[in-house]
ROFI-838283 format. One record per residue (C-alpha): x, z, y. Coordinates in steps of 0.1 Angstrom, whole numbers, padded with zeros to 4 digits, always signed. Example, Ala and Ser with C-alpha at 12.3 -4.5 7.8 and 13.67 -1.06 7.14 Angstrom:
2
+0123+0078-0045/+0137+0071-0011/
This chain:
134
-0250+0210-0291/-0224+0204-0263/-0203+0177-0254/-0169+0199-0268/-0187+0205-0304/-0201+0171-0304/-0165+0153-0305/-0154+0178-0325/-0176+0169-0350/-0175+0135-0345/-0136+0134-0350/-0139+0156-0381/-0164+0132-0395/-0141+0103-0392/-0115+0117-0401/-0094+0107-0364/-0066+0130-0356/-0077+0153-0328/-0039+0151-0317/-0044+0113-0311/-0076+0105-0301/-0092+0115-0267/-0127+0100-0249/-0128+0088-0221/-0158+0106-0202/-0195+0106-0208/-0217+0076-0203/-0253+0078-0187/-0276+0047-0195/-0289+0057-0162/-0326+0053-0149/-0350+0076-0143/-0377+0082-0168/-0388+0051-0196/-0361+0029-0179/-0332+0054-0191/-0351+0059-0225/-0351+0020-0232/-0318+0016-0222/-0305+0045-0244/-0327+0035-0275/-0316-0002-0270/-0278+0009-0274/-0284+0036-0305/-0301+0006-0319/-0275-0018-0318/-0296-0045-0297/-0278-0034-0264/-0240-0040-0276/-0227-0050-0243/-0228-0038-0204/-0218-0055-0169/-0208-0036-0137/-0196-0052-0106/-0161-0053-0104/-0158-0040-0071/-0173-0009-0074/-0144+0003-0098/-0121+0002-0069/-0147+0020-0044/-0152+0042-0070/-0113+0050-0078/-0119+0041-0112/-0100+0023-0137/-0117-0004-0152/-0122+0002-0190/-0099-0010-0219/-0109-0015-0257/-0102+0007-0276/-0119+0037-0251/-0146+0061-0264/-0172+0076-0247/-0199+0102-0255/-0231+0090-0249/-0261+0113-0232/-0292+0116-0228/-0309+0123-0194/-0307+0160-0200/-0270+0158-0205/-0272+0163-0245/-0248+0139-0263/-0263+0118-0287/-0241+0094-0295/-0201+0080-0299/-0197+0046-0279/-0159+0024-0289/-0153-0003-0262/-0139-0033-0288/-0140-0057-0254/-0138-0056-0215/-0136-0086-0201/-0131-0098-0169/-0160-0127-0157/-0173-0144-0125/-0215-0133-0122/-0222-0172-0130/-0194-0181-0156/-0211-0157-0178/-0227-0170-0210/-0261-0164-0226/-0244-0156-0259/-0229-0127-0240/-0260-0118-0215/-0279-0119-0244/-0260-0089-0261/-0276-0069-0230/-0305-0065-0250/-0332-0068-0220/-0339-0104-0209/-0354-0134-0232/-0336-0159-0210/-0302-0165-0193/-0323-0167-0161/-0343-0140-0166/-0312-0119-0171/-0291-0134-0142/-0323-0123-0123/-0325-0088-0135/-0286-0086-0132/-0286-0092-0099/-0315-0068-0088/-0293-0040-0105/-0259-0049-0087/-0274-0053-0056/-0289-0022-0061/-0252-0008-0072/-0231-0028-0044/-0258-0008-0023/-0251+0027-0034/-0214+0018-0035/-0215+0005+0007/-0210-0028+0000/-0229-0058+0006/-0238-0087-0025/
C-alpha cells in the first residue's frame, strides 16, 4: 500500500476531516539492517515514545523544528508505511539538563548514563553528516 492510500485510510478510520488534517512528511527510524528493525519495533510497540535530534541540524537542514500536534507516516526501510505517528510534545532541552524520566522514554538504554553515552555517539555521528563539529 502506498503512502497516499495509507493516510487515506488512516483519516477515514478516524474519522479526521481530510479538508483539515495534513501530515507532515514521512519518518525513517533510520539504521541499516537490525538497528532500523529495533528502532521501528520499539516505537509500534509503545516502548520508544520519544526522539532527540540536535538542534542545530534543523537549521543546516532548512527545517522547521516540529510542533505537537504534527503527524507523520511512519516507514519501513523499504519505504512501506506502517504506521501514523502524533507529536503531543517537542521540547526544547540542553544535552545535559535532560532527565532520565524523559531519556528513558527512548526505549534503548537501562541507565541515564548509558543513554547520554549512546546519545552522544549518534549526534556526533549526525553533527558529522550535517558539517558540523560536537
Amino acid at each position: 500500500m502506498g503512502i497516499a492510500e495509507y493516510w487515506k485510510k488512516f483519516l477515514s478510520e478516524t474519522g479526521r476531516n481530510p479538508d483539515e488534517t495534513g501530515f507532515s512528511g514521512e519518518m525513517v527510524f533510520e539504521g541499516e539492517g537490525v538497528v532500523g528493525f529495533q528502532r521501528l519495533s520499539l516505537v509500534l510497540s509503545g516502548k520508544r515514545t520519544a526522539s532527540f535530534s540536535a538542534f542545530e541540524s534543523y537549521a543546516l537542514n532548512r527545517e522547521m523544528i516540529p510542533v505537537s500536534g504534527e503527524l507523520y507516516i511512519v516507514e519501513k526501510l523499504d519505504g512501506e508505511p506502517c504506521a501514523i505517528l502524533e507529536l503531543t510534545n517537542v521540547s526544547v532541552i540542553p544535552f545535559y539538563e535532560i532527565p532520565w524520566d524523559l531519556a528513558r522514554r527512548d526505549g534503548e538504554s537501562a541507565t541515564l548514563d548509558e543513554w547520554r553515552e549512546k546519545m552522544r555517539e549518534s549526534l556526533e555521528d549526525e553533527g558529522a553528516l550535517c558539517g558540523f563539529d560536537q
